[in-house]
C-alpha positions in Angstrom: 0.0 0.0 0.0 2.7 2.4 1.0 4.5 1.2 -2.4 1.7 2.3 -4.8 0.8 6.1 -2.5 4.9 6.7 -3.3 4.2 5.7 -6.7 0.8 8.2 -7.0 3.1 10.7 -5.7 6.2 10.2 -7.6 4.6 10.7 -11.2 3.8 13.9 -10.9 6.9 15.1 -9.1 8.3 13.3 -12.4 6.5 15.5 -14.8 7.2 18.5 -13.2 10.7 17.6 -13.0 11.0 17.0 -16.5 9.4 20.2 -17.8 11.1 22.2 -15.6 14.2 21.0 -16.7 13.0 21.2 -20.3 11.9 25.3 -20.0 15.3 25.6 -18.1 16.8 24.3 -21.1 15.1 26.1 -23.3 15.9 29.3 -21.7 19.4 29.0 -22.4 18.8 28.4 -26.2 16.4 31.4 -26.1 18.8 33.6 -24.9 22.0 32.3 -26.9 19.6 32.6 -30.6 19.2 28.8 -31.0 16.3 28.0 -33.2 12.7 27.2 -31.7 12.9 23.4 -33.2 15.5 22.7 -30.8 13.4 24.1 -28.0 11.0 21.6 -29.4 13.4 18.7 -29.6 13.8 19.1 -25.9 10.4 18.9 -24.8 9.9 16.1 -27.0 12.9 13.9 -25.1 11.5 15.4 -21.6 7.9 13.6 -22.9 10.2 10.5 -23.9 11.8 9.9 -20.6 8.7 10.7 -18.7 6.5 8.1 -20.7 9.8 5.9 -20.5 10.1 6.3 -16.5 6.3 6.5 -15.6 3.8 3.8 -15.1 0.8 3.9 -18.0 -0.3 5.9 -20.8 -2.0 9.0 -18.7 1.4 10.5 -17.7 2.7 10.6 -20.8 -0.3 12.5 -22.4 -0.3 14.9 -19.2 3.4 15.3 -20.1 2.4 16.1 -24.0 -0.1 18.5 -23.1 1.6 20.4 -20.5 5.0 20.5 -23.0 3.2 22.1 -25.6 1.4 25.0 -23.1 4.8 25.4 -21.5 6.3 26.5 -25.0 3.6 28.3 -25.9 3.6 30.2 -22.7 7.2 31.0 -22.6 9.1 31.0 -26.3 5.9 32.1 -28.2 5.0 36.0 -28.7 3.7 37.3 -26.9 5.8 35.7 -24.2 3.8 34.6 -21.0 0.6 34.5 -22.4 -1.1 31.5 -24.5 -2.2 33.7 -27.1 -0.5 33.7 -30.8 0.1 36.1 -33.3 2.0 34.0 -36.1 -0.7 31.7 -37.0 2.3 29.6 -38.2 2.5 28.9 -34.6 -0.8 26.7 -34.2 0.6 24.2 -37.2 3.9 23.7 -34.9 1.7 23.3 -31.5 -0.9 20.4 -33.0 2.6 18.9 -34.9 4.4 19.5 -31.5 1.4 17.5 -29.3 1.1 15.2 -31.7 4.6 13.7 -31.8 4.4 13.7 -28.2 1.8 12.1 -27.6 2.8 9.6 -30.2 6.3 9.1 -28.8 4.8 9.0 -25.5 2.1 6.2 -26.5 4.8 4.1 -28.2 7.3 4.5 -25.0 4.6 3.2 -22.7 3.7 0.6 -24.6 7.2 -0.6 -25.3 8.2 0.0 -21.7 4.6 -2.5 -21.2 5.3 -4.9 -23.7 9.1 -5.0 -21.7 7.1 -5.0 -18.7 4.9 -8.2 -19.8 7.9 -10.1 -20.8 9.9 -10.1 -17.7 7.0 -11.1 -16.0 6.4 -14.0 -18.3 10.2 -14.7 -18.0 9.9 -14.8 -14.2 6.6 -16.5 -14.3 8.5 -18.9 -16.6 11.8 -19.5 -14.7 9.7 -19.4 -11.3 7.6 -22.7 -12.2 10.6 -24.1 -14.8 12.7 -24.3 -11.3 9.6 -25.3 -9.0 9.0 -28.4 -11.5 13.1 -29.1 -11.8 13.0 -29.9 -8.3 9.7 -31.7 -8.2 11.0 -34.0 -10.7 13.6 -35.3 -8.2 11.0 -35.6 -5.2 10.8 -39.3 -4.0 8.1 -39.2 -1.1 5.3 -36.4 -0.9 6.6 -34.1 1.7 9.6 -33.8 -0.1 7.2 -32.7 -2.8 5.5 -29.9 -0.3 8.9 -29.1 0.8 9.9 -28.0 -2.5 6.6 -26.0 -3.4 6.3 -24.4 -0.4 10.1 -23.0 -0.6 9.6 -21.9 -3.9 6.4 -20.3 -3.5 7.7 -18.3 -0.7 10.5 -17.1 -1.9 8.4 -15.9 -5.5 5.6 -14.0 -3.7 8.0 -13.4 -0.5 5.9 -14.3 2.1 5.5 -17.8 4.4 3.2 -19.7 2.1 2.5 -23.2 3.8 0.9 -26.4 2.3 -1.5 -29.1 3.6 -1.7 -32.9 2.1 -5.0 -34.4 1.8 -5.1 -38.3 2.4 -5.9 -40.7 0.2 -9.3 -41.0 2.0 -9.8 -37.2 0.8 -9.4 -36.2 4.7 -6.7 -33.2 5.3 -3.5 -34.8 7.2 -3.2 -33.1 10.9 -0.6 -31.1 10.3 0.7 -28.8 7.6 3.7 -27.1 6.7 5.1 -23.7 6.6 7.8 -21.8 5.2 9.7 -19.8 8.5 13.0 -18.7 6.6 15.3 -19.6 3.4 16.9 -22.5 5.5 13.2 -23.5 7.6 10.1 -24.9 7.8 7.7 -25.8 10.7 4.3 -28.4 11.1 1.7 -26.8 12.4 -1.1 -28.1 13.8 -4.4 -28.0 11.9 -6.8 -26.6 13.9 -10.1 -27.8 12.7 -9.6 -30.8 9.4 -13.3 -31.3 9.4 -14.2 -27.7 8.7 -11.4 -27.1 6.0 -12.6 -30.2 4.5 -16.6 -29.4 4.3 -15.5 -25.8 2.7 -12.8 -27.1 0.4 -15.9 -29.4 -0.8 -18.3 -26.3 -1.2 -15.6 -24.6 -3.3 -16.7 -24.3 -7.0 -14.0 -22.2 -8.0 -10.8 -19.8 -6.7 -9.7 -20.1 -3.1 -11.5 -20.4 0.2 -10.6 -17.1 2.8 -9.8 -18.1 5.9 -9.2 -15.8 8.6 -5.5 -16.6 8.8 -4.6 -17.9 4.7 -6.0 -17.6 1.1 -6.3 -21.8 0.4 -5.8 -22.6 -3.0 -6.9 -26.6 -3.7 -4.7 -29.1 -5.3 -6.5 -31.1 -7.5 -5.5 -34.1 -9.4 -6.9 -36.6 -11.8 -8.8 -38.5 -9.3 -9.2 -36.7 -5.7 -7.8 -33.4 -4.3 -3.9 -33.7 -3.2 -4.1 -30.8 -0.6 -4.1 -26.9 -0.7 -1.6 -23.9 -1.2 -1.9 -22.1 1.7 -0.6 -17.6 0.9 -1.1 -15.6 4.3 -4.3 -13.1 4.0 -2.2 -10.1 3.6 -0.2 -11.3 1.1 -2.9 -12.7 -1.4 -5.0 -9.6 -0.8 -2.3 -7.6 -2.6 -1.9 -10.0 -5.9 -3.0 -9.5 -8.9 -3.6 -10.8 -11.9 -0.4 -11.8 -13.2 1.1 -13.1 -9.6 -2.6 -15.2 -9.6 -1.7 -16.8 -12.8 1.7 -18.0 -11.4 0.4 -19.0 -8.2 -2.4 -21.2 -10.8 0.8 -22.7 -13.0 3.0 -23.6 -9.9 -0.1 -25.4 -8.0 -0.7 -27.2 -11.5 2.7 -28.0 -11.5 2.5 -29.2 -8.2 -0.5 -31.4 -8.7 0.9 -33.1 -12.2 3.7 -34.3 -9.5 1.8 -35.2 -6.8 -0.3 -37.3 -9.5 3.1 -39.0 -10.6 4.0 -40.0 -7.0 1.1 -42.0 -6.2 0.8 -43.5 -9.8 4.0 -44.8 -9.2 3.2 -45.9 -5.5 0.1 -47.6 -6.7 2.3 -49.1 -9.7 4.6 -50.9 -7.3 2.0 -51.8 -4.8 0.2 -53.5 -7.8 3.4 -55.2 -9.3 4.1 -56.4 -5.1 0.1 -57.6 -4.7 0.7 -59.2 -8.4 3.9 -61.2 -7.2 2.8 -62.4 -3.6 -0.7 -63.3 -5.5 1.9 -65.5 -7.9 3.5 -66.9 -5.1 0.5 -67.4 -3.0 -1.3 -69.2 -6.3 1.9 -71.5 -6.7 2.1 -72.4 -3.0 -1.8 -73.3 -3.1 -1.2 -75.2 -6.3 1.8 -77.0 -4.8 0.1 -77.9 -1.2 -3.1 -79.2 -3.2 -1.6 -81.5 -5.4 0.1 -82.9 -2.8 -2.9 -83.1 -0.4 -5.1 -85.1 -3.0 -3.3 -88.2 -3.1 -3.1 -89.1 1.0 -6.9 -87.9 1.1 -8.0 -90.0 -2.1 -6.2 -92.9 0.2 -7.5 -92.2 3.7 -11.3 -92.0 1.9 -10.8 -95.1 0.5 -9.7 -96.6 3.8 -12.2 -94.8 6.1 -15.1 -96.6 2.9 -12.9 -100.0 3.7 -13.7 -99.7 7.5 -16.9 -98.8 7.6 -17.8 -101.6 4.8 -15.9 -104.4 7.1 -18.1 -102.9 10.7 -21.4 -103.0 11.8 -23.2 -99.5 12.2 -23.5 -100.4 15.5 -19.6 -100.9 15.9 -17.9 -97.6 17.5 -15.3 -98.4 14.8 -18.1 -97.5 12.4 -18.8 -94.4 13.5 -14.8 -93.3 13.9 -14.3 -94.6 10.3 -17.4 -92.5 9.0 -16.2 -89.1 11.1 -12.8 -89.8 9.3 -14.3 -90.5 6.1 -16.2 -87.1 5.9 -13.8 -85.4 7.6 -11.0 -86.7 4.4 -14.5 -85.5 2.5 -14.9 -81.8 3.7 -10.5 -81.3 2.9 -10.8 -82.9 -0.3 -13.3 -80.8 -1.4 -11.3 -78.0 -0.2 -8.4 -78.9 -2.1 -10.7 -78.8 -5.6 -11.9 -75.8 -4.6 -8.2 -73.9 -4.1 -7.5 -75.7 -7.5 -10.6 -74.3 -9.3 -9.8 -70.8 -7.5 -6.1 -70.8 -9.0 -7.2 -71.4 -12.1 -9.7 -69.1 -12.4 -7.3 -66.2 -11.4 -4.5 -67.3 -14.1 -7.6 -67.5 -16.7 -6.7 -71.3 -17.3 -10.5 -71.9 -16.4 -11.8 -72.6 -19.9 -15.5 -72.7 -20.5 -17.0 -75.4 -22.5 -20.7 -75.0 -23.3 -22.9 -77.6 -24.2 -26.2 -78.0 -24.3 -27.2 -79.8 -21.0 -30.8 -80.8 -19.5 -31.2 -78.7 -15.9 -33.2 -81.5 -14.3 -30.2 -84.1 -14.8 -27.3 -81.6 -13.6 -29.6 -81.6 -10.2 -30.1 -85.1 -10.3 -26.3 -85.4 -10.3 -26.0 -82.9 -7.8 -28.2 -84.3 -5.6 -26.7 -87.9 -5.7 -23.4 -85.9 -5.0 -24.8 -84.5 -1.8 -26.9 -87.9 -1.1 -23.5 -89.7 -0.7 -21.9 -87.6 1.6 -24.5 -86.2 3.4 -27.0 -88.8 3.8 -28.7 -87.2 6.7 -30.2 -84.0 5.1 -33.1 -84.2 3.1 -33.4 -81.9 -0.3 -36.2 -80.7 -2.1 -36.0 -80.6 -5.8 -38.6 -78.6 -8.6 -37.9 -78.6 -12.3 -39.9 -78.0 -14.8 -42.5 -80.6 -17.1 -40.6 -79.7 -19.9 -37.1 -80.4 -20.9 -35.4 -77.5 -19.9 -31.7 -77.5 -22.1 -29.4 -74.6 -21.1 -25.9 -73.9 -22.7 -23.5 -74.6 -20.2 -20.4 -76.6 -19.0 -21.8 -79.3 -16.9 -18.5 -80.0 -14.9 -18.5 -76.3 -13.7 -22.0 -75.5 -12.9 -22.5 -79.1 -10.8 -19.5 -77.8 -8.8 -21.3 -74.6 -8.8 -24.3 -76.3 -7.1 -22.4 -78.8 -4.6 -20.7 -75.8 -3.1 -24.0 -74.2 -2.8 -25.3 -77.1 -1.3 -22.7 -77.5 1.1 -22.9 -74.2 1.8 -26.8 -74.3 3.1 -25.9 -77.6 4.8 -23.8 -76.1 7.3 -26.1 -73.6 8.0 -29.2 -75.8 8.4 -30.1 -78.3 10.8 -30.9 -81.8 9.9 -34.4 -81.5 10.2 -34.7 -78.2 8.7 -35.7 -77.9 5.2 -33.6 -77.7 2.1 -34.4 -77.2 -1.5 -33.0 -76.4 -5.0 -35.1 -75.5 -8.2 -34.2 -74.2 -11.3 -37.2 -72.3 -13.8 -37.5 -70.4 -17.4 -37.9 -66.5 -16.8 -41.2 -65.0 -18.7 -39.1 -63.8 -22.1 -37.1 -67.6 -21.5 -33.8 -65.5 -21.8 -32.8 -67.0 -18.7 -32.6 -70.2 -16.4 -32.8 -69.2 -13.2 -31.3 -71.7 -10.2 -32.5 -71.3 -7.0 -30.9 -72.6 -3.7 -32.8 -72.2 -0.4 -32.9 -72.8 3.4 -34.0 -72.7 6.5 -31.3 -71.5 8.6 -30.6 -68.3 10.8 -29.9 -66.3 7.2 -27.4 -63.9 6.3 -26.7 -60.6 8.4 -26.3 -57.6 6.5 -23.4 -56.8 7.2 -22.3 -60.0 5.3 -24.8 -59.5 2.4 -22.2 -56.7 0.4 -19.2 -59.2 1.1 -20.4 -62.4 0.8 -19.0 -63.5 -2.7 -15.7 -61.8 -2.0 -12.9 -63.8 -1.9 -11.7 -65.5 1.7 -14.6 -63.9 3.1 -16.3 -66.1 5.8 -19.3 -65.3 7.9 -19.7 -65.4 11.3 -23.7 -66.8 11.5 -23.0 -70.3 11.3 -24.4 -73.0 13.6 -22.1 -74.4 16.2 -22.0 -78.0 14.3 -21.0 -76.5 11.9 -17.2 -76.7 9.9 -16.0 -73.5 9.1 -15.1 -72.9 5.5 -12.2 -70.0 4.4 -14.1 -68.6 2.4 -13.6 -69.7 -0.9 -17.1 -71.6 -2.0 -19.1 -68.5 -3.0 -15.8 -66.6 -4.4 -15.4 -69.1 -7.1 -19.4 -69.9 -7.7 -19.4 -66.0 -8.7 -16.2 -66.1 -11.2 -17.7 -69.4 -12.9 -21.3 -67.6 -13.4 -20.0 -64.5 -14.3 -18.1 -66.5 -16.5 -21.2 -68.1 -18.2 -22.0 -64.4 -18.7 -24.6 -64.9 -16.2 -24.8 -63.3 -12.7 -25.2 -64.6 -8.8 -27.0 -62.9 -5.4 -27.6 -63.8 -2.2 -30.4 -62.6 0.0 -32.7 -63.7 3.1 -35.9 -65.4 2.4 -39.1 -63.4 2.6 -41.7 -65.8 3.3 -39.7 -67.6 6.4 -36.6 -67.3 8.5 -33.3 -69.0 5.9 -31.5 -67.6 3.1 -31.8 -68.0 -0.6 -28.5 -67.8 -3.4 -30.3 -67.0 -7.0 -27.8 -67.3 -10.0 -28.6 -67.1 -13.8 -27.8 -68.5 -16.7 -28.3 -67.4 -20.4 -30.5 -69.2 -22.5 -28.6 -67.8 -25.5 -25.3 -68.0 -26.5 -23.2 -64.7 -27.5 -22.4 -64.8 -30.9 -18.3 -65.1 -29.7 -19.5 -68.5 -28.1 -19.2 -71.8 -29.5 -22.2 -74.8 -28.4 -20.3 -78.4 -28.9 
């Protein structure tokens, strides 16, 4: 403020100045019989420098104006008046102003156009050496580190930046440029509030009652905010605004390159250990399929050579489903490896629904004699384009699945229909156990999710039934949800299948 009242002053002290020295000038060629044109050559270069030292195009007209009065007034006759009695005179007065105010015009604007490119050169080396050190930034605060520096030292004040999390919540603390050589945390005061008005911003910068915040916003979320003390922002203008707009950009661009390349390693890590998880599964479940095929075949030989009544019956038979429930566990990590390396091929044929049941049902029969299941199909023959092998699997893990949550005399059933427009063939798998809580509902095909609502007799899966019925009906092109019964206490699993094939699709 002081700045611009020296200026205001200063200008036409300048003028004065100029013209004085001009007339003084003047004088002296008056008296020693130079000729009037060089009296007019002098004004002329006082208008020059004063357009050339002032600030805009008003002084320099003032300075025209007042050159060509002052030589009328004093090397004119009659001397000291502005009247003229060589009419010669008013020809040299409107040349005179108008080469001053041309000169004068064409020194501002040169001395504007001179003005414009420093600034852009500034503006231009400012962000060129904000973005050379962002380039070499490994870790975000090194990142605010640099901006903040360079932002204070280009608008010379103690600008101060705050990171945003990934969750798009501001971090507690933010950081502020002291000196050349130091910066401090300080303590955010209130996160919520800067969050809920950062939010509300459509455009420009939030006030605060302490900083000017300016966000950071990258491709996906906001990054943080440029944070210019109140006093200093109120005095910027448009050009400083501009620069402040590049070097945030600037900042943002690297910001955005630092977490792509975070969430490119963490993908290229998750990718490996997934590898290495997939090979160790692959590994342990070959090898865990032979002794199991053997120790089901020996529990069968016990129980075959003992009575039911014989406790040797009944240990045989808790061996022989216990071999039962880790042997289908070992398909199931097979199938689920597959499935994630895409070795799971698809081969659709047409298949009758009523006998993939029947099959599924003689499955669950034989190892679970005690549960009773329900079956409806249709009168007609009901052929849907499938691959048998998969979707029987897809309906014994199902069925196992309801088994542990149902007891022995509750009620169990599986039913597969034709939609209205026969587009689709709908199975259906229900029972009557304690259902599925909702926090469970959203999470309940996701992979090594397991839910907590089972019965106490119950064996305790790992979560990997439900994960792999989803990828092989999504991979028919069809789709799977699970949901609690409406008509009695249970739950209900409802998948799809297409009664078309996609014109990419082949039918054996």
């Amino acid at each position: 403020m002081n700045a611009n009242i020296g200026k205001k002053v200063l200008q036409p002290l300048l003028i004065v100045g100029f013209l004085f020295g001009a007339s003084l000038i003047g004088y002296i060629f008056n008296i020693n019989g130079f000729p009037e044109t060089n009296i007019v050559i002098i004004y002329l270069l006082a208008v020059h420098m004063i357009s050339w030292l002032s600030s805009g195009y008003f002084w320099g007209i003032l300075a025209s104006l007042g050159a060509t009065f002052i030589f009328n007034y004093f090397f004119t006759e009659p001397y000291f008046t502005f009247s003229v009695y060589d009419s010669s005179y008013i020809i040299t007065f409107i040349t005179m102003t108008m080469i001053a105010l041309i000169t004068g015009t064409i020194t501002s604007h040169a001395k504007k156009s001179a003005a414009g490119a420093r600034q852009r050169e500034a503006e231009t080396k400012a962000v060129y050496n904000l973005t050379n050190h962002l380039t070499d930034a490994k870790e975000v605060y090194e990142i605010v580190g640099f901006a903040v520096s360079e932002i204070s030292a280009c608008f010379m004040c103690r600008a101060a930046c705050l990171c945003f999390r990934e969750d798009g919540f501001p971090e507690s603390f933010f950081i502020q440029q002291l000196s050349d050589k130091r910066q401090i945390r300080r303590e955010v005061d209130n996160p919520e509030e800067i969050k809920r008005r950062i939010e509300r911003l459509s455009m420009g910068c939030d006030i605060g009652s302490e900083f000017y915040d300016w966000p950071i916003y990258g491709q996906e979320a906001i990054h943080g905010i440029v944070r210019i003390p109140i006093e200093v922002a109120q005095e910027m203008n448009i050009a400083q605004t501009r620069l402040l707009h590049s070097m945030i950009e600037s900042i943002a661009l690297a910001m955005d390159r630092l977490r792509s390349t975070e969430e490119r390693i963490k993908f290229r890590e998750e990718t490996i250990q997934e590898r290495y998880r997939g090979n160790l599964l692959r590994a342990i479940s070959h090898d865990l399929r032979t002794p199991l095929s053997s120790i089901m075949g020996t529990a069968e030989m016990l129980m075959d050579m003992s009575s039911k009544q014989d406790i040797r019956y009944s240990l045989a038979s808790e061996i022989h489903k216990d071999a039962n429930w880790l042997h289908s566990l070992v398909e199931n990590i097979l199938s689920l490896t597959r499935l994630q390396e895409g070795k799971l091929i698809i081969k659709k044929q047409l298949e009758a629904a009523e006998e993939i049941l029947g099959g599924t049902i003689a499955y669950i029969a034989k190892q679970w004699p005690s549960y009773e299941i329900s079956v409806s199909v249709p009168e007609e023959l009901l052929l849907v384009p499938m691959d048998a092998k998969l979707i029987k699997q897809v309906l014994i893990n199902l069925l196992d699945n309801a088994i542990k949550h149902t007891s022995h005399d509750e009620e169990i059933s599986i039913s597969v229909t034709k939609d209205a427009d026969s587009r689709w063939a709908i199975f259906v798998v229900r029972d009557c156990g304690v259902g599925i809580s909702k926090e469970d509902i959203p999470n309940i095909f996701q992979l090594f999710y397991t839910s907590n609502t089972q019965h106490a007799d119950a064996k305790h899966g790992i979560g990997l039934g439900l994960a792999i019925c989803d990828a092989i009906i999504k991979a028919h092109g069809g789709n799977i949800e699970a949901r609690n019964r409406t008509d009695k206490k249970g739950a209900e699993v409802i998948f799809k299948l297409p009664m078309e094939v996609d014109n990419n699709e082949h039918v054996q």
